[in-house]
C-alpha positions as CSV (number, residue, x, y, z in Angstrom):
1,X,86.1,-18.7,2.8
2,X,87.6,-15.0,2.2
3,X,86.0,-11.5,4.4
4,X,84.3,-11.2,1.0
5,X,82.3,-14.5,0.9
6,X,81.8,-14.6,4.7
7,X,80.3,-11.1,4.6
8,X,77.8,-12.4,1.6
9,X,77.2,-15.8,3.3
10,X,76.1,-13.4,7.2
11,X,73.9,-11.4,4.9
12,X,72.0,-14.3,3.4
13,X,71.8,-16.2,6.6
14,X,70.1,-13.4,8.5
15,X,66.6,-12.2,8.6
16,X,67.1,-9.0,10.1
17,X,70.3,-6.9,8.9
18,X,70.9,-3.4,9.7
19,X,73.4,-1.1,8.6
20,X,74.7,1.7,10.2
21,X,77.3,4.7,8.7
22,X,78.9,7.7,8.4
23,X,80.7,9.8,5.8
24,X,82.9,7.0,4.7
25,X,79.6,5.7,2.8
26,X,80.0,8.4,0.9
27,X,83.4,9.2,-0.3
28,X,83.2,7.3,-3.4
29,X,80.4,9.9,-4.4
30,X,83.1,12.4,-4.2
31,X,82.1,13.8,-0.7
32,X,85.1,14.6,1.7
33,X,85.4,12.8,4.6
34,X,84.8,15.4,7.7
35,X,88.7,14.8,9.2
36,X,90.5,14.2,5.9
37,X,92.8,17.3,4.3
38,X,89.7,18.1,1.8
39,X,86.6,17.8,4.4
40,X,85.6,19.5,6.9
41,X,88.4,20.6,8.8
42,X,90.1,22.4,6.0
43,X,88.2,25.4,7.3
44,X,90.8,26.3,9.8
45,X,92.7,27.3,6.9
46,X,89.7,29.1,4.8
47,X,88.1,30.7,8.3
48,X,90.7,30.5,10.5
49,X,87.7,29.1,12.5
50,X,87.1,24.8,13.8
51,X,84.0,23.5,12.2
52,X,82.5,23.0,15.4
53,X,82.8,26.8,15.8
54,X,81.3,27.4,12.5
55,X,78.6,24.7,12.5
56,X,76.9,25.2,15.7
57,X,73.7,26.6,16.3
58,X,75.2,29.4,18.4
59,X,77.1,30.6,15.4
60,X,74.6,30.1,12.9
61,X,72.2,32.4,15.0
62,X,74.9,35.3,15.6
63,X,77.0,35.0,12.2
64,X,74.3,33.9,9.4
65,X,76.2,35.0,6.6
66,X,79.8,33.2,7.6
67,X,77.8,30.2,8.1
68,X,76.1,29.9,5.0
69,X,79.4,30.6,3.3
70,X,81.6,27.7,4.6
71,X,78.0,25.9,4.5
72,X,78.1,25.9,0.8
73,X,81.4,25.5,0.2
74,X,82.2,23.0,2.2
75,X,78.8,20.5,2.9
76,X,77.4,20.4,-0.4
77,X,78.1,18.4,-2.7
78,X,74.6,19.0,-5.2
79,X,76.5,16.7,-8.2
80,X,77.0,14.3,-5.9
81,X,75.4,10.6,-6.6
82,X,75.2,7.1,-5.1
83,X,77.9,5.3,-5.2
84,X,77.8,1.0,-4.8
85,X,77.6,1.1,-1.6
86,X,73.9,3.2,-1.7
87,X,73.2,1.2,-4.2
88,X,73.6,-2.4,-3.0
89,X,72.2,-1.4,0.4
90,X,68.9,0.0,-1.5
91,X,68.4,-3.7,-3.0
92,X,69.3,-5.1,0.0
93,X,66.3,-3.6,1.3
94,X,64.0,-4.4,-1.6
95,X,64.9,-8.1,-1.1
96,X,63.7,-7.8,2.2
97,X,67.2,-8.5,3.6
98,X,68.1,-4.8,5.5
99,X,65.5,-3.8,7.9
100,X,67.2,0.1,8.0
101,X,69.9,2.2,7.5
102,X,70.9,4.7,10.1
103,X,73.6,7.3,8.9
104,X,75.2,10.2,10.1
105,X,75.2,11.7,6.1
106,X,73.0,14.7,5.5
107,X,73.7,14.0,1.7
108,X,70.2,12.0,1.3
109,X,71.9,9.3,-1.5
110,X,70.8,6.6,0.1
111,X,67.1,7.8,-0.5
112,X,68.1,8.4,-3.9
113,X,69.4,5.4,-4.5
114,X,66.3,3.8,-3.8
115,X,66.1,2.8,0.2
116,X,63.1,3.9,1.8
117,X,64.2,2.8,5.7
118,X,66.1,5.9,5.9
119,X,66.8,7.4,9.7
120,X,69.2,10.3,9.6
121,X,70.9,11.1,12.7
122,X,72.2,14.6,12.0
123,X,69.3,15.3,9.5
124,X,69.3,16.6,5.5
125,X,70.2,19.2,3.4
126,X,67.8,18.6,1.1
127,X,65.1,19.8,4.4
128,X,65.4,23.7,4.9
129,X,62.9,25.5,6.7
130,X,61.8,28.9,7.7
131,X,62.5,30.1,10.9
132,X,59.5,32.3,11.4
133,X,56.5,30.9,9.5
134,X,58.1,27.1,9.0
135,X,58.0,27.3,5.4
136,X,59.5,24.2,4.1
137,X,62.3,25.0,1.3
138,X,64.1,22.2,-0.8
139,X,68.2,22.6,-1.5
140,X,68.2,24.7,-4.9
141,X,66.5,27.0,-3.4
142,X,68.7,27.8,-0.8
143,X,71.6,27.5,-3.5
144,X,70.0,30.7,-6.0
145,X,71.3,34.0,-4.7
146,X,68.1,35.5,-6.2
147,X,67.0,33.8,-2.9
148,X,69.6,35.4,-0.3
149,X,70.8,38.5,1.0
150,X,74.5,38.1,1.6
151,X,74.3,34.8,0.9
152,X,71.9,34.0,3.5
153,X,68.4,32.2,2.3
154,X,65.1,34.1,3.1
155,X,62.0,32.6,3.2
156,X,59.7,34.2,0.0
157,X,56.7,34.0,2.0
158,X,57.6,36.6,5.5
159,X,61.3,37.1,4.8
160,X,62.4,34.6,7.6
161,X,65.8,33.5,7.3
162,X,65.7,29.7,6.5
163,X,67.5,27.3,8.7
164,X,69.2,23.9,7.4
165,X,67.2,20.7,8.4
166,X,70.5,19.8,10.2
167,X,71.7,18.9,13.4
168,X,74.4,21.5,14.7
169,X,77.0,21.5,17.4
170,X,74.7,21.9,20.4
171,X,71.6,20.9,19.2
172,X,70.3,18.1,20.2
173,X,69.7,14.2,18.2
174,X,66.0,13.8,16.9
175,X,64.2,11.9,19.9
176,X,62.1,9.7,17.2
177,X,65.2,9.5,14.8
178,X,67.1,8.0,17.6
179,X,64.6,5.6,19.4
180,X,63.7,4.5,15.6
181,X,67.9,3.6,15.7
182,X,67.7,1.7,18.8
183,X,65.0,-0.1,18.2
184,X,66.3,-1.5,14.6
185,X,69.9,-1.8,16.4
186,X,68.5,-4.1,19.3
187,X,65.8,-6.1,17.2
188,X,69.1,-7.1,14.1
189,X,70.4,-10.5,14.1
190,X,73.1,-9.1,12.1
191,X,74.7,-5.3,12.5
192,X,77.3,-3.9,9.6
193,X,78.4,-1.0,10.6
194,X,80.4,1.0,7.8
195,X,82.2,3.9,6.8
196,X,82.8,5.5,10.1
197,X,85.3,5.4,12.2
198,X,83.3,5.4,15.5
199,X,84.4,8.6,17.6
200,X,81.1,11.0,17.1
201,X,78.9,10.7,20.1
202,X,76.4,10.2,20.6
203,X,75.7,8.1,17.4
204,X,78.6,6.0,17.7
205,X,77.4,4.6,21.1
206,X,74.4,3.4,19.4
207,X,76.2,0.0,18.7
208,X,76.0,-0.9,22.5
209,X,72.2,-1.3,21.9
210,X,72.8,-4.6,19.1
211,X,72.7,-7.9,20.4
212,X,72.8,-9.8,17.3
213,X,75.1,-12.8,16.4
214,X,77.0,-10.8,14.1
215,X,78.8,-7.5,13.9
216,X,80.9,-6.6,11.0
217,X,82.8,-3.6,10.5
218,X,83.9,-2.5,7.2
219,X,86.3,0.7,7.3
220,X,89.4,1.7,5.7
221,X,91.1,2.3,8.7
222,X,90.6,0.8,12.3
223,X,87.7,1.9,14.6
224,X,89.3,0.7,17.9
225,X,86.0,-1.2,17.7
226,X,87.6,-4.5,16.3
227,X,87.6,-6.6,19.6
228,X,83.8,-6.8,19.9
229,X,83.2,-7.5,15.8
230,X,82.7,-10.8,14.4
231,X,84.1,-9.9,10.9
232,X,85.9,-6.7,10.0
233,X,87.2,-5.8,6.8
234,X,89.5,-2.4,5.9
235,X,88.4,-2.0,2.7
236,X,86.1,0.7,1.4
237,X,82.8,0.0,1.8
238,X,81.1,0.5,-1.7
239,X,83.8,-1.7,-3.2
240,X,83.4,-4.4,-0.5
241,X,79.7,-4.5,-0.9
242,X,79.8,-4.7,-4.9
243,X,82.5,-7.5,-4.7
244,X,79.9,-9.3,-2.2
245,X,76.6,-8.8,-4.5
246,X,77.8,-8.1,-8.2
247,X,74.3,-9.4,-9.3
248,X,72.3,-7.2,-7.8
């Protein structure tokens, strides 16, 4: 039995799969991965600035404009769509075989693929919100200049500027977000972990919490995670997952 066939044969043996993943999941769609030459940390070269300088809520507060710049440029992706790995993992769920999906995207594909289970770590650019009055604001609005000064979104209600629904470097996780995680993570019989490559904390220490029978790992390159999995396979995820369920 191939990775391929043992991966499908875990699935159908388990009652309670979970899957958790980063921005791996969603390269297929077209979206950088964060450390790769086109992602994230291209901004040194743009901004002459680290991501984590530019993406943290101390930055966003003092330089609004800068933020929403690299912001835009370099986080959304609005032509983006599911790829096969959102979508086998949506009917997944609607078979009643994946209990949740916890990721560390703020794309939102795997609600639009179909999955309802949906607990994102870092939160969702397609949530914006005032910062004075709480107005709630979807992505295209914060995308028309008609809506900004200097690129910057206000809020059309008291003139607020609106904040990204997003976790930034020194905010803190969601409370509810990540008890919801744990809970799924300790209660699975089966754990795939995909697309990430484990080294963003404190999500990644989430998989302490499974005690499951089986842990799979399914990355393009090694996690340093492979001693503790049961199956792991270096292979994209969205082709892996297609090649396990082509009939679905």
């Amino acid at each position: 039995m191939d990775n391929i066939d043992r991966l499908k044969d875990i699935i159908n043996k388990s009652n309670y799969v979970v899957f958790f993943g980063g921005a791996g999941v969603s390269t297929e769609s077209g979206i950088p991965d964060f450390r790769s030459e086109e992602g994230l940390y291209k901004a040194k070269r743009e901004f002459n600035l680290s991501p984590e300088q530019i993406i943290s809520h101390s930055f966003f507060i003092s330089n609004p404009e800068v933020f929403y710049k690299y912001y835009k440029q370099n986080m959304i992706y609005i032509d983006a769509r599911p790829n096969d790995a959102h979508i086998v993992l949506a009917k997944l769920e609607k078979m009643g075989k994946l209990r949740a999906v916890i990721t560390q995207n703020i794309d939102s594909l795997h609600q639009e693929a179909g999955s309802e289970k949906v607990y994102e770590l870092h939160g969702s650019e397609a949530r914006n919100y005032c910062m004075d009055c709480h107005k709630n604001f979807d992505l295209r609005y914060i995308l028309n200049e008609d809506n900004c000064k200097n690129s910057v979104p206000l809020c059309d209600e008291c003139g607020g500027i609106i904040k990204p629904d997003v976790v930034l470097y020194e905010e803190p996780l969601d409370s509810d977000v990540i008890s919801s995680a744990i809970n799924h993570i300790a209660n699975a019989d089966a754990l795939i972990i995909g697309g990430t490559s484990l080294v963003v904390y404190p999500a990644a220490g989430l998989s302490q919490y499974f005690r499951g029978n089986n842990l799979i790992l399914i990355n393009k390159s090694a996690t340093g995670k492979e001693d503790m999995a049961d199956l792991v396979i270096n292979e994209p995820i969205g082709e892996v997952l297609r090649r396990a369920f082509p009939d679905i």
